[in-house]
VEXGU-12561 format. One record per residue: residue number from 1; residue in three letters; z, y, x of N, C-alpha, C in turn; chain. Coordinates in steps of 0.2 Angstrom, whole numbers, padded with zeros to 4 digits, always signed. Layout:
! residues N
+-----+-----+-------+-------+-------+-------+-------+-------+-------+-------+-------+-------+
!   n ! res !  n.c3 !  n.c2 !  n.c1 ! ca.c3 ! ca.c2 ! ca.c1 !  c.c3 !  c.c2 !  c.c1 ! chain !
+-----+-----+-------+-------+-------+-------+-------+-------+-------+-------+-------+-------+
! NUM ! ALA !     Z !     Y !     X !     Z !     Y !     X !     Z !     Y !     X !     A !
...
+-----+-----+-------+-------+-------+-------+-------+-------+-------+-------+-------+-------+
! end
This chain:
! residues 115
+-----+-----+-------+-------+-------+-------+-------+-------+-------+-------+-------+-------+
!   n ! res !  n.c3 !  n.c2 !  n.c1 ! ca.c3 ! ca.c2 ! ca.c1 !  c.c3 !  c.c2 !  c.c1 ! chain !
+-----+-----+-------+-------+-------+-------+-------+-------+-------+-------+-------+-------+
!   1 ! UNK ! +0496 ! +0498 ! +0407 ! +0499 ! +0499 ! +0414 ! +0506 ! +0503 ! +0413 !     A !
!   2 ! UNK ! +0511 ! +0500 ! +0416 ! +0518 ! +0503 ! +0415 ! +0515 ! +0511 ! +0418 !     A !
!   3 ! UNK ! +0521 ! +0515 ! +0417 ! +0523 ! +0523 ! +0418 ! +0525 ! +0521 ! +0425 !     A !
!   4 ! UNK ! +0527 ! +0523 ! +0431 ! +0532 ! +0528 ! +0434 ! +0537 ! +0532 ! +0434 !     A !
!   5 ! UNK ! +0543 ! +0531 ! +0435 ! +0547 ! +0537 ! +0435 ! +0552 ! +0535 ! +0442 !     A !
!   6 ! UNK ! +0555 ! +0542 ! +0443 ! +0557 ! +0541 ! +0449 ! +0562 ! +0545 ! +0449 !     A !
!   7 ! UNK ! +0572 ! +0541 ! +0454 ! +0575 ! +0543 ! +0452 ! +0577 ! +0549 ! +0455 !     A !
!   8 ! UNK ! +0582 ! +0553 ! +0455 ! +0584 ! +0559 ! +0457 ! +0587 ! +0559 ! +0467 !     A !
!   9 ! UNK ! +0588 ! +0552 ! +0468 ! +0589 ! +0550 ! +0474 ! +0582 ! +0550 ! +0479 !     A !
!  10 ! UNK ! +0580 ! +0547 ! +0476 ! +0572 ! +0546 ! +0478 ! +0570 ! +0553 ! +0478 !     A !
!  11 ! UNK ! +0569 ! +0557 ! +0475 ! +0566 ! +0565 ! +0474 ! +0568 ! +0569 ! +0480 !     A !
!  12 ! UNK ! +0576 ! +0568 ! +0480 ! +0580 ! +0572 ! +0487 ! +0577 ! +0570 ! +0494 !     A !
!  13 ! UNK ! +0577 ! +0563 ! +0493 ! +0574 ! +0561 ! +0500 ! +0568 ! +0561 ! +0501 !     A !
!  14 ! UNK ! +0564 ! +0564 ! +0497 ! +0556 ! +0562 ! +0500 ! +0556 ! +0570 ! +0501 !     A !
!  15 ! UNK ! +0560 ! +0577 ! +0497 ! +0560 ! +0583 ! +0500 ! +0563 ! +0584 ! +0508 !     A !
!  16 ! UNK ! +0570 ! +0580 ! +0508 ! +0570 ! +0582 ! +0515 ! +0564 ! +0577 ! +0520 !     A !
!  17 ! UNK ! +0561 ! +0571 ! +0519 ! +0558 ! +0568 ! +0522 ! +0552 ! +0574 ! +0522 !     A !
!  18 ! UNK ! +0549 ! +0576 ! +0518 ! +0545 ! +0583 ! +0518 ! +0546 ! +0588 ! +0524 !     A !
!  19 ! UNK ! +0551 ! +0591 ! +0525 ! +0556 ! +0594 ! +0529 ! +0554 ! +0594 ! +0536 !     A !
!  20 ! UNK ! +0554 ! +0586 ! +0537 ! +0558 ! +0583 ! +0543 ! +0550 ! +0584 ! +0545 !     A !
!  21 ! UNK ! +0545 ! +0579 ! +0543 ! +0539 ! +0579 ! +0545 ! +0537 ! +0585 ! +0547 !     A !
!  22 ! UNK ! +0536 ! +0591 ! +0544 ! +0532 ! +0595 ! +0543 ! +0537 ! +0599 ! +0552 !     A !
!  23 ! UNK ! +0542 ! +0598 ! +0550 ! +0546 ! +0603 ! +0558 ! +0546 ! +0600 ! +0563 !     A !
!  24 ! UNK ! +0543 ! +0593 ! +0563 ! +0545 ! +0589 ! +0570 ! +0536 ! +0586 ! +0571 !     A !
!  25 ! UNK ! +0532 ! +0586 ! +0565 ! +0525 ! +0581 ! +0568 ! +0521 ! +0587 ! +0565 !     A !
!  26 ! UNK ! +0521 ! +0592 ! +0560 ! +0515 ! +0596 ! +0559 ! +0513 ! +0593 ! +0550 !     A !
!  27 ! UNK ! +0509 ! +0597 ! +0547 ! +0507 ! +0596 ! +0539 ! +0502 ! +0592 ! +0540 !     A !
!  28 ! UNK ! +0500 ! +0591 ! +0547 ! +0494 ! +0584 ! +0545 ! +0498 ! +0577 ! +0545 !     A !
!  29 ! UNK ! +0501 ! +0577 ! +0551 ! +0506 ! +0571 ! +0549 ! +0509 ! +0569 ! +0544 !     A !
!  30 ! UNK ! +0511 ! +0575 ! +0539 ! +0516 ! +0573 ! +0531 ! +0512 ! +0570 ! +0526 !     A !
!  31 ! UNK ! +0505 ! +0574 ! +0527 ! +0500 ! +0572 ! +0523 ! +0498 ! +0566 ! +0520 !     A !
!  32 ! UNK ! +0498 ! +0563 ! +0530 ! +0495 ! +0557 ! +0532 ! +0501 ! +0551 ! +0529 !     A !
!  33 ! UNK ! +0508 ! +0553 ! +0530 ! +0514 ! +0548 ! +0529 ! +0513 ! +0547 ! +0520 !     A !
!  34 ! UNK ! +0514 ! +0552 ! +0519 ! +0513 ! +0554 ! +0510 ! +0507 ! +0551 ! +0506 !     A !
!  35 ! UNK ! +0500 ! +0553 ! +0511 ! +0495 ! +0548 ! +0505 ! +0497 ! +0541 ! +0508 !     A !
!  36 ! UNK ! +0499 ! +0540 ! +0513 ! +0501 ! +0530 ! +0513 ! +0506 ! +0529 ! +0508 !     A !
!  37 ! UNK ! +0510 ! +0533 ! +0505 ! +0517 ! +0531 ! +0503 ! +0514 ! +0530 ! +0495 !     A !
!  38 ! UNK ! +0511 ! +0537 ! +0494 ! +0508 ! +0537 ! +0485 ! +0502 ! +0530 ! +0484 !     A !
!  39 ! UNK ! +0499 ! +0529 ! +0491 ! +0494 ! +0525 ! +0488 ! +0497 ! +0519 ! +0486 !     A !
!  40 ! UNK ! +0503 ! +0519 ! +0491 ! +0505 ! +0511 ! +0490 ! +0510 ! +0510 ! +0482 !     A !
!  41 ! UNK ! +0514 ! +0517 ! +0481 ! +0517 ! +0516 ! +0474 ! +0511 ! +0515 ! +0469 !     A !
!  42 ! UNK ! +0506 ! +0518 ! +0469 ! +0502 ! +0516 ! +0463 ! +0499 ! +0509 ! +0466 !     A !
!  43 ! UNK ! +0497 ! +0505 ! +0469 ! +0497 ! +0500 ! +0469 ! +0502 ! +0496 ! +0466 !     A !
!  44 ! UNK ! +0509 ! +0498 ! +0467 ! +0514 ! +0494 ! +0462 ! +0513 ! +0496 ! +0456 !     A !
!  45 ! UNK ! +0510 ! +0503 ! +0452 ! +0510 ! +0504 ! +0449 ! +0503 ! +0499 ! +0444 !     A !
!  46 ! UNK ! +0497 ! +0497 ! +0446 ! +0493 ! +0491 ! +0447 ! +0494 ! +0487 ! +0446 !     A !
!  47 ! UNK ! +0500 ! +0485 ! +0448 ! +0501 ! +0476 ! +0451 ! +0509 ! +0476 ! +0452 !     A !
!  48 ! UNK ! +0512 ! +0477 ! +0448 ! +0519 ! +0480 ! +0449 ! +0523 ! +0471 ! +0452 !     A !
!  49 ! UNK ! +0519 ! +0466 ! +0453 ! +0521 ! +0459 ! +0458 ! +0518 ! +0461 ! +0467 !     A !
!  50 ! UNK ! +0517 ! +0466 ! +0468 ! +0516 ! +0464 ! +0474 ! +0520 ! +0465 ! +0479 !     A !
!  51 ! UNK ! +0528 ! +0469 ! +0478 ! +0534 ! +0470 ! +0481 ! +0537 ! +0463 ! +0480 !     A !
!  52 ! UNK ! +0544 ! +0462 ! +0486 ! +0547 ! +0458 ! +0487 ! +0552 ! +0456 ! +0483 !     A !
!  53 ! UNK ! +0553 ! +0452 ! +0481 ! +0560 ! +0452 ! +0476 ! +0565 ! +0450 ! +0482 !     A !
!  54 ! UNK ! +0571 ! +0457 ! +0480 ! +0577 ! +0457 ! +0484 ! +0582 ! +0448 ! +0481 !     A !
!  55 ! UNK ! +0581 ! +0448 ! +0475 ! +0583 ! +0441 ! +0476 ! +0582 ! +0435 ! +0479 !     A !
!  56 ! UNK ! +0575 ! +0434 ! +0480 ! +0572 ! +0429 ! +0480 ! +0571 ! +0430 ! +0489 !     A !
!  57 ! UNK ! +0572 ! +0436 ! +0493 ! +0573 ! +0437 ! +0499 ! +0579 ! +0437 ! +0503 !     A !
!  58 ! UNK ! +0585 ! +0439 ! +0500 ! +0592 ! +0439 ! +0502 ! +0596 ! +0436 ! +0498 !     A !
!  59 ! UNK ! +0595 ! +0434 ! +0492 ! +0600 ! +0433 ! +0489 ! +0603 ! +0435 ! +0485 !     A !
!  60 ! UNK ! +0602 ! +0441 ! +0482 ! +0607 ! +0447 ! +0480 ! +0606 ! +0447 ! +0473 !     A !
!  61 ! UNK ! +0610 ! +0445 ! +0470 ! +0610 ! +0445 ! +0462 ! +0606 ! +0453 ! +0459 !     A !
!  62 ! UNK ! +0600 ! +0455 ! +0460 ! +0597 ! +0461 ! +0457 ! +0592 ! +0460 ! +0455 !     A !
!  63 ! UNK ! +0588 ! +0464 ! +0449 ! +0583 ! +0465 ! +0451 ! +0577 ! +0468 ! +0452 !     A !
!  64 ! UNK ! +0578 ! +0471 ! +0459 ! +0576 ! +0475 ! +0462 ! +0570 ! +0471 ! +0467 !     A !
!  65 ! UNK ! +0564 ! +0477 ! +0469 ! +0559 ! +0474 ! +0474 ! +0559 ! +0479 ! +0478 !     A !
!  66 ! UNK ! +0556 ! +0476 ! +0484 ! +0554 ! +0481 ! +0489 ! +0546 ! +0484 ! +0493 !     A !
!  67 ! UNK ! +0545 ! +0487 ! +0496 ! +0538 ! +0486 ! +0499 ! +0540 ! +0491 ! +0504 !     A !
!  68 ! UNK ! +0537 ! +0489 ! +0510 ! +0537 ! +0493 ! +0516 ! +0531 ! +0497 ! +0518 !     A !
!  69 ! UNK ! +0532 ! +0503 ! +0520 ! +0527 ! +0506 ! +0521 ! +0529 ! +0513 ! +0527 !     A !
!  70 ! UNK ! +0524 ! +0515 ! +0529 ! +0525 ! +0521 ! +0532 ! +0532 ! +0521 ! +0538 !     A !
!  71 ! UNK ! +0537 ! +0513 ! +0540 ! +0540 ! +0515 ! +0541 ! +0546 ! +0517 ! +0538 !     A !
!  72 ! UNK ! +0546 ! +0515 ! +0530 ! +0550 ! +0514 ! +0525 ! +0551 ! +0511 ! +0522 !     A !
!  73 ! UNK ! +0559 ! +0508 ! +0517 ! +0558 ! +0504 ! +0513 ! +0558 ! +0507 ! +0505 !     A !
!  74 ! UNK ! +0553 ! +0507 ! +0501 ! +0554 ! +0507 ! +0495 ! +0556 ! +0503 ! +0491 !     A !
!  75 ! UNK ! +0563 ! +0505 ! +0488 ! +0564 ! +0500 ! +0482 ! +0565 ! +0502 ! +0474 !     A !
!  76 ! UNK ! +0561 ! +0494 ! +0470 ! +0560 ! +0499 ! +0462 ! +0561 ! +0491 ! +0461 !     A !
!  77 ! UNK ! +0561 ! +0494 ! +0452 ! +0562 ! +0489 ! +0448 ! +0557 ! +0490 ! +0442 !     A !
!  78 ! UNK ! +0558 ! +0481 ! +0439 ! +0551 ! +0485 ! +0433 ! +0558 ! +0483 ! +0428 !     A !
!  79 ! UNK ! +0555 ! +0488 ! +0422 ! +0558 ! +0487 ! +0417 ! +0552 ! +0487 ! +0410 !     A !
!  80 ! UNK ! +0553 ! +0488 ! +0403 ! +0548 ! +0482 ! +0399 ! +0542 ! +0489 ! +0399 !     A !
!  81 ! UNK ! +0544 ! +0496 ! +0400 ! +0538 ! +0501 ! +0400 ! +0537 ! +0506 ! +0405 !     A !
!  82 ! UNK ! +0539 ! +0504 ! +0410 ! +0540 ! +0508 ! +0417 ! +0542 ! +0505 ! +0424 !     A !
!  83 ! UNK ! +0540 ! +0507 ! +0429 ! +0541 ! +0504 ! +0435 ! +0545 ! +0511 ! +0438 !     A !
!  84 ! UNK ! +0551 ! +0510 ! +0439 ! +0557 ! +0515 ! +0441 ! +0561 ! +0515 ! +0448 !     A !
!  85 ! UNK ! +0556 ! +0519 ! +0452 ! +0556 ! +0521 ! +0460 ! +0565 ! +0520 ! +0462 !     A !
!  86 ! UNK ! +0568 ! +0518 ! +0462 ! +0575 ! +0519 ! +0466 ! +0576 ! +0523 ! +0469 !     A !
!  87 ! UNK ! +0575 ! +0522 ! +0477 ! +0577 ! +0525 ! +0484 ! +0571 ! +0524 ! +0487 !     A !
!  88 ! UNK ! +0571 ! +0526 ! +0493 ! +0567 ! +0526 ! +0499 ! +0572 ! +0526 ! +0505 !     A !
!  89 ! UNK ! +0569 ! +0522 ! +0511 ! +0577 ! +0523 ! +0516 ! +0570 ! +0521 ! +0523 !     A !
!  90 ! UNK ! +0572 ! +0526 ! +0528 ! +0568 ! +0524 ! +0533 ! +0570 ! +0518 ! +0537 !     A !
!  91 ! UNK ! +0567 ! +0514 ! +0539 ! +0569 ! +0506 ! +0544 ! +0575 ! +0511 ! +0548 !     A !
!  92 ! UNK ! +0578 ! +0514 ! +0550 ! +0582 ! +0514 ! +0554 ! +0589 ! +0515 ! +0547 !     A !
!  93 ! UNK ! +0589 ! +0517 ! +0543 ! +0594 ! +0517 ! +0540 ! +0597 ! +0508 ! +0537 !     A !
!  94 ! UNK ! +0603 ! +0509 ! +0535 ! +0607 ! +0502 ! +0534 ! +0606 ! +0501 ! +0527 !     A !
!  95 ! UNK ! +0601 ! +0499 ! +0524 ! +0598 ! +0499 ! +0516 ! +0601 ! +0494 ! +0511 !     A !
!  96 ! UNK ! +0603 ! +0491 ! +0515 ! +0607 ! +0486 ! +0513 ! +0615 ! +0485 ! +0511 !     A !
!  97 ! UNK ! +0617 ! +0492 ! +0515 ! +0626 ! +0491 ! +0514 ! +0626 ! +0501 ! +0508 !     A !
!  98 ! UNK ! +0620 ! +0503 ! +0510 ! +0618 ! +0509 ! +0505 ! +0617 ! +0505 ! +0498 !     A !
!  99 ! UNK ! +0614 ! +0501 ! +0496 ! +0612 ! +0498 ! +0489 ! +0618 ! +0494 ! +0487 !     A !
! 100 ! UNK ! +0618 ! +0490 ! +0492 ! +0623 ! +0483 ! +0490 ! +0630 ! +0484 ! +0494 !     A !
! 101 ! UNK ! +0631 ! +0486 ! +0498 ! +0638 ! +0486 ! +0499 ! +0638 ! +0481 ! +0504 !     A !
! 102 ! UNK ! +0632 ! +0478 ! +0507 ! +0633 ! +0470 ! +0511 ! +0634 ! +0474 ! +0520 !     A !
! 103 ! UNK ! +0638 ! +0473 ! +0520 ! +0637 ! +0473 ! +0530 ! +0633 ! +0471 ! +0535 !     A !
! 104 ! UNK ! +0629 ! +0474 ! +0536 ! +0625 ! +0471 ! +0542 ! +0626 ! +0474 ! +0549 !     A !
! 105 ! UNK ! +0631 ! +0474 ! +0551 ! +0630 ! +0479 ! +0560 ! +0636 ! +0473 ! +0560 !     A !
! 106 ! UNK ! +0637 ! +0471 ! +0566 ! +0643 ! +0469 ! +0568 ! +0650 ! +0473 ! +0568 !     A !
! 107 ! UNK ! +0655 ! +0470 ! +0571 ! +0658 ! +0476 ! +0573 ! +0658 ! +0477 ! +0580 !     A !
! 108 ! UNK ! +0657 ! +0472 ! +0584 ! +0655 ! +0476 ! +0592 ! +0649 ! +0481 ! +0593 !     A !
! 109 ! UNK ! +0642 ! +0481 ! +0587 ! +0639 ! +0486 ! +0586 ! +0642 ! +0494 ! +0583 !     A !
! 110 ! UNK ! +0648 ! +0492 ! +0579 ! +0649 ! +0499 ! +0576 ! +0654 ! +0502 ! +0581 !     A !
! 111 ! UNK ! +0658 ! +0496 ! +0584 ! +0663 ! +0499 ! +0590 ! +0658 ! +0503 ! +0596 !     A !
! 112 ! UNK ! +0654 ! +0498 ! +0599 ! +0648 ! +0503 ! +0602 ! +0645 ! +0509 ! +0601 !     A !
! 113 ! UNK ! +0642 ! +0511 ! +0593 ! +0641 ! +0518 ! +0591 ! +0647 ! +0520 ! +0590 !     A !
! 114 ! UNK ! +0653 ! +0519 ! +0589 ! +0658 ! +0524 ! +0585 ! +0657 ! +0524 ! +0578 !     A !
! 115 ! UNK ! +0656 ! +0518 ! +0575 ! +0654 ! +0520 ! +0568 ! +0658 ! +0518 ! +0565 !     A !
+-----+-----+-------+-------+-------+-------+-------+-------+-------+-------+-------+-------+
! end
């Protein structure tokens, strides 16, 4: 069974996702988000094929997998002695133009928000 390792982006964002639950839902909610999150990293960690390959879904010359959980996308990659956590990015964020640089909003969407 591959290792684990997880990157320094990933770290930051699961402290302030830590943050955020804990001041807006309460420590039983973060509990609740966090054991669905770890249960399911160690399933990849088990079965490191059960995530999506970002190639084989969009196209993108990577490679990278993903699996959705909690309301988030995790993505990792396996290499020949470790499976290495990337990012985590909640469904509302644009995970796609953050990793890959690819645009997905329109511009009549971004003229809309101001973005």
């Amino acid at each position: 069974m591959k290792a684990l390792r997880y990157s320094q982006d990933y770290k930051e964002k699961i402290i302030e996702m830590r943050k955020y639950i804990d001041s807006y839902f309460g420590e039983a909610k973060r509990k609740e988000v966090f054991a669905k999150i770890n249960g399911r990293i160690h399933e990849v960690k088990e079965n490191e094929n059960i995530g999506i390959s970002v190639k084989n879904m969009f196209g993108i010359d990577t490679d990278y997998y993903f699996i959705y959980v909690a309301k988030n996308y995790i993505f990792y990659r396996i290499d020949d002695n470790q499976i290495y956590i990337v990012n985590i990015y909640d469904e509302r964020e644009d995970y796609m133009w953050k990793l890959f640089g690819i645009k997905t909003t329109s511009q009549e969407t971004e003229e809309y928000w101001g973005e």
